[in-house]
ROSE-4610 file (N, C-alpha, C; in Angstrom, 1 decimal, always signed):
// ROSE-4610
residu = [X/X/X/X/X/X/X/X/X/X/X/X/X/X/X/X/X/X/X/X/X/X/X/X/X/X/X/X/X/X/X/X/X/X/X/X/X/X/X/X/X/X/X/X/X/X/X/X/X/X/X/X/X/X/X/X/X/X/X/X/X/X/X/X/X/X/X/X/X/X/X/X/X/X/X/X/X/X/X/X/X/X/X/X/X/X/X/X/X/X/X/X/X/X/X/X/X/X/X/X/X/X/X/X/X/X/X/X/X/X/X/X/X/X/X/X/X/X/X/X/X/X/X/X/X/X/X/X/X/X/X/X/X/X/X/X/X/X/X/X/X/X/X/X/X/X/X/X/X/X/X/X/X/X/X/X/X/X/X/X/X/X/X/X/X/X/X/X/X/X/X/X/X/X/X/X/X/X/X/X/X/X/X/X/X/X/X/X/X/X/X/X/X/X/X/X/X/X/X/X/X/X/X/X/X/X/X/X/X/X/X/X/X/X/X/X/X/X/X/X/X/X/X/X/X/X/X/X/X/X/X/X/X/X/X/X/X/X/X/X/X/X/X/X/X/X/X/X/X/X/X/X/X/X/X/X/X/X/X/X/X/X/X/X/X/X/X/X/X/X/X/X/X/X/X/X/X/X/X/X/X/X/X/X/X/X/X/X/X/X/X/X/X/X/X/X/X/X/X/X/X/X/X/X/X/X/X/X/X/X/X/X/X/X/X/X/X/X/X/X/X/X/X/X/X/X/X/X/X/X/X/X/X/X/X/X/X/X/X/X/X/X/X/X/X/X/X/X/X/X/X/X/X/X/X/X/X/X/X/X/X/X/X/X/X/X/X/X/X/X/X/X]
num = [1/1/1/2/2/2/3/3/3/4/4/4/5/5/5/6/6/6/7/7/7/8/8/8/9/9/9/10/10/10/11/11/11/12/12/12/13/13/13/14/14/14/15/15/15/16/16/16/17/17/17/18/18/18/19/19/19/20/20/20/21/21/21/22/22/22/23/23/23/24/24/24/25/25/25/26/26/26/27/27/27/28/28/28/29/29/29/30/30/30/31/31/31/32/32/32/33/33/33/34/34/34/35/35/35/36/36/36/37/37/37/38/38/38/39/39/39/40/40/40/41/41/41/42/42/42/43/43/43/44/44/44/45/45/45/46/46/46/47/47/47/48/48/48/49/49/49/50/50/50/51/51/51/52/52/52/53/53/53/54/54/54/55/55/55/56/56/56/57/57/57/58/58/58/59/59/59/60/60/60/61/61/61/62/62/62/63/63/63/64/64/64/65/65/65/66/66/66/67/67/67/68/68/68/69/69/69/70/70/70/71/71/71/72/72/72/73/73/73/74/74/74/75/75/75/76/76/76/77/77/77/78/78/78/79/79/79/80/80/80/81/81/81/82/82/82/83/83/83/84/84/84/85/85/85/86/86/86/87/87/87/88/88/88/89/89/89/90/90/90/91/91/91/92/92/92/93/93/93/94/94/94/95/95/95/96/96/96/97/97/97/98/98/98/99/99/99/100/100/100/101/101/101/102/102/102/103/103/103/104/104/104/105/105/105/106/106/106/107/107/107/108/108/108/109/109/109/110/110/110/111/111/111/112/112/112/113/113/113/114/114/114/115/115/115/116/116/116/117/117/117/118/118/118/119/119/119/120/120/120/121/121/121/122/122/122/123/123/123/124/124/124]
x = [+3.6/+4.6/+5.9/+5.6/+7.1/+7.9/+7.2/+7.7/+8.7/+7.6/+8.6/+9.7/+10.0/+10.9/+12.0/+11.6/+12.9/+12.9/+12.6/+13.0/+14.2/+13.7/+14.8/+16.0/+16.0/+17.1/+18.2/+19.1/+20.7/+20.7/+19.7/+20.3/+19.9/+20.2/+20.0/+18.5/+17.7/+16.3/+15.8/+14.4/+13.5/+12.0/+11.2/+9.8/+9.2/+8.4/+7.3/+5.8/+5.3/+3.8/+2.4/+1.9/+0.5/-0.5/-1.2/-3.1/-3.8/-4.9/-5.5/-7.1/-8.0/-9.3/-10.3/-11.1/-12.1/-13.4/-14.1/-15.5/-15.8/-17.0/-17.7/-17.1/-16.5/-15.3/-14.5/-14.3/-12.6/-11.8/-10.7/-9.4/-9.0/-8.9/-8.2/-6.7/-5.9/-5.1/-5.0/-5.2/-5.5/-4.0/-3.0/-1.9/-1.4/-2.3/-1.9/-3.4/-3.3/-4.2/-5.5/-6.7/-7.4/-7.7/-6.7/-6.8/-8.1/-8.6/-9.8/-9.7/-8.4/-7.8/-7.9/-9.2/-9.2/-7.9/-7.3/-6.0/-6.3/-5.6/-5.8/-5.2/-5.8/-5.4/-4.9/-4.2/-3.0/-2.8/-2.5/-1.4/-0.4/+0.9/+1.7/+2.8/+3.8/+4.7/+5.0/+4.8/+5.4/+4.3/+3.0/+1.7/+1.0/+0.4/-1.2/-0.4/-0.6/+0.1/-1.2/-0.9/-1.5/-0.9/-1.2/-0.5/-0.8/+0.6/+0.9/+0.5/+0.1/-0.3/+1.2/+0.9/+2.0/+2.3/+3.9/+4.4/+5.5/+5.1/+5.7/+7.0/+8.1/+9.2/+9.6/+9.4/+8.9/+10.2/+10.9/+12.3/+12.1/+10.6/+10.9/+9.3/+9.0/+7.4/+6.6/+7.4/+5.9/+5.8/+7.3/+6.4/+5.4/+5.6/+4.7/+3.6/+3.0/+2.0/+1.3/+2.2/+1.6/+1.0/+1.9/+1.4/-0.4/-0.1/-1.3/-2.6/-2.0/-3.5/-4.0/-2.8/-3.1/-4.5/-4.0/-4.9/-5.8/-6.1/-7.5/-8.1/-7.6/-8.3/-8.7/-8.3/-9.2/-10.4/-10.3/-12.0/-12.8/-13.7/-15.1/-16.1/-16.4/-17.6/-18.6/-19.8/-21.0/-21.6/-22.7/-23.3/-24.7/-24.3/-25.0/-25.7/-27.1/-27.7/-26.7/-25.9/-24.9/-23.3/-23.5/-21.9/-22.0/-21.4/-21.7/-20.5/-19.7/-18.1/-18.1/-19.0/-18.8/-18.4/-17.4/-17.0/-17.7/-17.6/-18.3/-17.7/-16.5/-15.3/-14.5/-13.7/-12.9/-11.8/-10.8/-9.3/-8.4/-7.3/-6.2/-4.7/-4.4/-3.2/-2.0/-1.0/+0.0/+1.6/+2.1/+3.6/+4.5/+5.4/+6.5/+7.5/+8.7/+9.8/+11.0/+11.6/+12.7/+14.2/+15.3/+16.2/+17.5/+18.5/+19.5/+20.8/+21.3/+22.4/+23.6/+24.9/+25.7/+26.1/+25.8/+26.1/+27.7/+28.2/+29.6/+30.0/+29.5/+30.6/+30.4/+29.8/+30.1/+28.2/+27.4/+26.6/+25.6/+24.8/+24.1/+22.3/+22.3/+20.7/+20.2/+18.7/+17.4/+16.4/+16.0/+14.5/+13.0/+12.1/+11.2/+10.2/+9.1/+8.3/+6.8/+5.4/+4.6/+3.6/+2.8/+2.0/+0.7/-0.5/-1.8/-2.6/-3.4/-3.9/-5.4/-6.7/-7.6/-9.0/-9.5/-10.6/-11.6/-12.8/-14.2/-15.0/-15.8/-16.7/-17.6/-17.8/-19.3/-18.8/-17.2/-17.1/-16.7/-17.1/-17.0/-17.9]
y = [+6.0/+6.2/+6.8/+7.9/+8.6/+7.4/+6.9/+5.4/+4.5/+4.1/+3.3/+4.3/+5.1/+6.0/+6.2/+6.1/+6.4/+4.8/+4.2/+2.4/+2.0/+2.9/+2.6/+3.3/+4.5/+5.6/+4.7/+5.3/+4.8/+3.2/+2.3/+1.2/+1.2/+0.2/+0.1/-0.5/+0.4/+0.2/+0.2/+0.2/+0.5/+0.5/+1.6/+1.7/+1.4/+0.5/+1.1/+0.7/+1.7/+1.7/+1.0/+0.7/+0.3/+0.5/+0.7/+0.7/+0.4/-0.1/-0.7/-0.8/-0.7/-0.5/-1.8/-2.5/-3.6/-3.2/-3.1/-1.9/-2.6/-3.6/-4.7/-5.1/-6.1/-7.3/-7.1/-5.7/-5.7/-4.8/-5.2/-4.7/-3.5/-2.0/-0.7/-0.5/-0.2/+0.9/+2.2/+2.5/+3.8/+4.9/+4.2/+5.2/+5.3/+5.2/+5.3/+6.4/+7.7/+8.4/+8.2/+8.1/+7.8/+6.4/+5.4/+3.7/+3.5/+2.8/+1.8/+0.9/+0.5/-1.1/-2.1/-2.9/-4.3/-4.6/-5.0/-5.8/-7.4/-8.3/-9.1/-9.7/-10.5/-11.4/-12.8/-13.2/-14.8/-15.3/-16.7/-16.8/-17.7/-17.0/-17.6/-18.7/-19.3/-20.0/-19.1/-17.8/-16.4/-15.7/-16.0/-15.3/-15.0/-14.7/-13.8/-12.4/-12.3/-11.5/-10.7/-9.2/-8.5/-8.1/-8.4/-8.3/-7.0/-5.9/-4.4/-3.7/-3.9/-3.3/-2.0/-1.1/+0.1/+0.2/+0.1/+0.4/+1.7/+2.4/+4.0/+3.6/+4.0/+3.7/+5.0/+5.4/+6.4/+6.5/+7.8/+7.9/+8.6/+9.3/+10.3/+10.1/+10.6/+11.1/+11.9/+12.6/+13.2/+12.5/+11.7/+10.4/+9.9/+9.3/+8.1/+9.1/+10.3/+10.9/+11.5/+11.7/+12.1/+10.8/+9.5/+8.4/+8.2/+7.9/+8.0/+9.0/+10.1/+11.5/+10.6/+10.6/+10.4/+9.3/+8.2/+6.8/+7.5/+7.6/+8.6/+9.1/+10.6/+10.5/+9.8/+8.5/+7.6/+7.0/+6.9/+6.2/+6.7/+5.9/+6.0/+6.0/+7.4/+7.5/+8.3/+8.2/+8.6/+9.2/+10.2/+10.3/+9.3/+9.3/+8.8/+9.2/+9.0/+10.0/+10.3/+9.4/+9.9/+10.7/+10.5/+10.7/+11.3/+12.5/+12.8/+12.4/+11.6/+11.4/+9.7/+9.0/+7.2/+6.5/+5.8/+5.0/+3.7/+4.1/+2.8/+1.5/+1.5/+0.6/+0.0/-0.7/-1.5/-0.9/-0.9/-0.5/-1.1/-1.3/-2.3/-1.7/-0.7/+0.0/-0.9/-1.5/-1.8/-1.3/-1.1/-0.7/-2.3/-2.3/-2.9/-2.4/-3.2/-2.9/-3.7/-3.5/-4.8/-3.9/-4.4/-4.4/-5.3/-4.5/-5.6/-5.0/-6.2/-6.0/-7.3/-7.3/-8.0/-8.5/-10.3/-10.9/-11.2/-11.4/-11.6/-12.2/-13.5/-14.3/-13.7/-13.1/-12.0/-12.3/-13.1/-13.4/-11.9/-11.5/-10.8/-11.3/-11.0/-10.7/-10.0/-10.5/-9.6/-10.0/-8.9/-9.0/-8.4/-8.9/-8.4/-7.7/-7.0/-6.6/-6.1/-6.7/-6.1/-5.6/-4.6/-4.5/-3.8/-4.5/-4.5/-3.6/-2.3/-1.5/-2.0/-2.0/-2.4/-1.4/-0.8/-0.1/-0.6/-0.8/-1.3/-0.7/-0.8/-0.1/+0.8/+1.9/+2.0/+1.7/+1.5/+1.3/+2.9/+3.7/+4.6/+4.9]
z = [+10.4/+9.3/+9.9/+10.9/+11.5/+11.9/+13.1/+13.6/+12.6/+11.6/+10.8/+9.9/+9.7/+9.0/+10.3/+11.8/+12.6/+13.1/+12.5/+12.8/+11.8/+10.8/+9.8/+9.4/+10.0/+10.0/+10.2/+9.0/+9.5/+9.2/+8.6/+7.7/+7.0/+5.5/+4.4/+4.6/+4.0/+4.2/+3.0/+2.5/+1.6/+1.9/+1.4/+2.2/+0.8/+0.6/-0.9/-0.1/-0.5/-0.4/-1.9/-1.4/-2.8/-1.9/-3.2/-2.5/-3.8/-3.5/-4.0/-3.9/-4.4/-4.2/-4.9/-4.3/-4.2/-5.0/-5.8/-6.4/-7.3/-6.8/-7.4/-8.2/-7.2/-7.4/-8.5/-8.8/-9.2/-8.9/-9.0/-8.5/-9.4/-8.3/-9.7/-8.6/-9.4/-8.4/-8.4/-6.9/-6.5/-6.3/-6.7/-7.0/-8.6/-9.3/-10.7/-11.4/-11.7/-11.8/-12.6/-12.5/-13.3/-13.7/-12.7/-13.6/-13.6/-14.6/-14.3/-15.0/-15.0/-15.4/-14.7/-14.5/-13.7/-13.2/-12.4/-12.0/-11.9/-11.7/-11.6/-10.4/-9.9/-8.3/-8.5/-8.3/-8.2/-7.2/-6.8/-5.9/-6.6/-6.1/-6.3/-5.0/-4.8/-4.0/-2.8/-3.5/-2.7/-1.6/-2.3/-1.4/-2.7/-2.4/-3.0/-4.3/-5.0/-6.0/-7.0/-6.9/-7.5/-9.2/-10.1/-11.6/-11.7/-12.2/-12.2/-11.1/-10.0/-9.1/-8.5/-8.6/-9.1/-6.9/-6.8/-5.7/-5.4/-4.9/-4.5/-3.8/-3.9/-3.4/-2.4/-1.0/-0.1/+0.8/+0.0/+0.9/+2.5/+2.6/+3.6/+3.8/+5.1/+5.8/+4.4/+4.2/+2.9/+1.8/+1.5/+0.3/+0.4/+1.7/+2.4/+2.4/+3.2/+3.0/+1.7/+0.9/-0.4/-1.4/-1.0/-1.8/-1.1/+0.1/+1.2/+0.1/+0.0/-0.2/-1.7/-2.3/-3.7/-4.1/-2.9/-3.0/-2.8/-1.8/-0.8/-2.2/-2.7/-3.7/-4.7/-5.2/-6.3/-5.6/-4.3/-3.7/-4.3/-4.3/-5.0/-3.6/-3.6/-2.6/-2.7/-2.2/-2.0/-0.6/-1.3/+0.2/+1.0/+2.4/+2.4/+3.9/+4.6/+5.5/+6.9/+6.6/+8.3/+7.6/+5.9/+6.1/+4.2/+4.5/+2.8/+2.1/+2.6/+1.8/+2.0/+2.3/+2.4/+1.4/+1.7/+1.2/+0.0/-0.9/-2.1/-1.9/-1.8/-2.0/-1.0/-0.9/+0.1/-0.3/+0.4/-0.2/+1.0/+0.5/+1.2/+0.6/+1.5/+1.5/+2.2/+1.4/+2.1/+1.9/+3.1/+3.4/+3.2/+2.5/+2.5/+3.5/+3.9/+4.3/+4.2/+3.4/+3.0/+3.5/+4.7/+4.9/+4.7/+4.7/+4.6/+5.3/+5.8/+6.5/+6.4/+6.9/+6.3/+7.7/+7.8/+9.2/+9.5/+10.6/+11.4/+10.3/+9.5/+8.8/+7.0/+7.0/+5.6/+5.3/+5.8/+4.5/+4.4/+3.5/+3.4/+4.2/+5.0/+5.6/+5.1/+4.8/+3.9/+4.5/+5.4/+6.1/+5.2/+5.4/+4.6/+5.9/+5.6/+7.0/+5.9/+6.0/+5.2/+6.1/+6.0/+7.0/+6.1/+6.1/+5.5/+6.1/+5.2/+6.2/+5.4/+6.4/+5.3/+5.9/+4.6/+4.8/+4.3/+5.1/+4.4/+3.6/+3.2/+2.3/+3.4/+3.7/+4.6/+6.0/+6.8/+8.2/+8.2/+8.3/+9.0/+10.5]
């Protein structure tokens, strides 16, 4: 997270974060407190699309880490004989990064950058 925060120092940047949790086959989000609102899964022209799936908009390192703790805490885990905190659920944390910059002949450039973080159930 430092990394991408000093990749983007000094342009017009945007970071948002989501996460999301898998828990016999449905979808909760784990940055919205307490959800246990199924989400729903799509694809659209654009990719794969999560319906309300809630995205943190992370100006600085402790955004991005506090969005981070928050998820962490909605997993759903158990103990189990090697690990008293295992994982129940799958979760799939992803970082956004949408920049923009304005090219030699005026036009506006808009880069996008996603990067998928994915946790299994039980890989610890």
């Amino acid at each position: 997270i430092k990394n991408l925060f000093q990749g983007i120092e000094g342009i017009d940047a945007a970071l948002r974060i989501s996460a999301l949790e898998v828990y016999n086959e449905e979808l909760c989000d784990l940055l919205v407190d307490g959800s246990t609102v199924p989400l729903r899964i799509f694809e659209t022209a654009d990719g794969v699309q999560v319906k309300d799936l809630h995205e943190v908009l992370c100006h600085d390192e402790s955004d991005a880490a506090a969005a981070f703790k928050r998820a962490y805490k909605g997993r759903r885990v158990a103990a189990t004989h090697s690990n008293q905190h295992s994982s129940r659920s799958h979760a799939i944390f992803q970082i956004k990064v949408v920049t923009r910059s304005i090219a030699d002949d005026g036009r506006e450039l808009v880069t996008n950058g996603c990067l998928n973080l994915v946790d299994l159930a039980g890989s610890e």
